[in-house]
C-alpha positions in Angstrom: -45.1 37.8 156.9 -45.8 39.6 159.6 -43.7 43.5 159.8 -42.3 42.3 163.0 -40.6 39.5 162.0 -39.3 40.9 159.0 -37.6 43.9 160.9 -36.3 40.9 163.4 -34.7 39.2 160.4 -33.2 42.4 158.5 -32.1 43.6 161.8 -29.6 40.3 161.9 -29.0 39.9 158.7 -27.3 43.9 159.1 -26.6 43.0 162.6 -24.0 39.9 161.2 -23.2 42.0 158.5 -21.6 44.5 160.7 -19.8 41.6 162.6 -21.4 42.9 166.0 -22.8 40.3 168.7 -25.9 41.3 170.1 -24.6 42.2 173.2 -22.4 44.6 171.1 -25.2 46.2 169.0 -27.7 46.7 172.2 -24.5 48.4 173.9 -24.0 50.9 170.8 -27.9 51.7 171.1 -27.8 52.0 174.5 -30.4 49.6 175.0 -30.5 46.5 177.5 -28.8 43.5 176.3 -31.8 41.5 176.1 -34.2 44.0 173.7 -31.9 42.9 170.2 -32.7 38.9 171.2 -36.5 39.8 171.6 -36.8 42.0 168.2 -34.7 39.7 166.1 -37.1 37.1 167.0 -39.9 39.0 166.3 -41.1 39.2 169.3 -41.3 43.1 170.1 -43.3 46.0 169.0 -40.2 48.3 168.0 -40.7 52.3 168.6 -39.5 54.5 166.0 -37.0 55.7 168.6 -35.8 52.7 169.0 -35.5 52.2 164.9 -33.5 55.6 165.3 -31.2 54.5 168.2 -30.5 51.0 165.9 -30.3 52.1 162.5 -27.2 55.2 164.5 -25.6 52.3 166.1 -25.0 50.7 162.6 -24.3 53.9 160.7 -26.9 53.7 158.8 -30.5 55.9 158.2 -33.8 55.0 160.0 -34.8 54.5 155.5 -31.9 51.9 154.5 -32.8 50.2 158.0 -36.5 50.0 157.0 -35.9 49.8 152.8 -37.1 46.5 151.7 -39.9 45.6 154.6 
């Protein structure tokens, strides 16, 4: 499967998890509302800074963000 896709999916799956919308998460990242759609669908080419700004938003490390892909 391809990494993107997978970081789309275990991005939701923490994403629900945490009981945030995606309006909500992209918010707490300060990123635009639209970028957590695109990556949960696989459909962007995520920087490492924007791994960082994500995995702070949930409270969790950049490693337990990426663990398991």
């Amino acid at each position: 499967m391809d990494i993107k896709i997978q970081f789309g999916k275990k991005l939701k799956k923490l994403r629900l998890e945490n009981k945030l919308s995606q309006e909500a998460l992209a918010h707490a990242a300060e990123l635009d509302r639209t970028y957590i759609p695109s990556i949960e669908k696989g459909e962007r080419n995520v920087s490492i800074t924007v791994i960082k700004k994500i995995a702070d938003a949930l409270n969790i490390s950049v490693a337990d963000l990426m663990n398991g892909l």
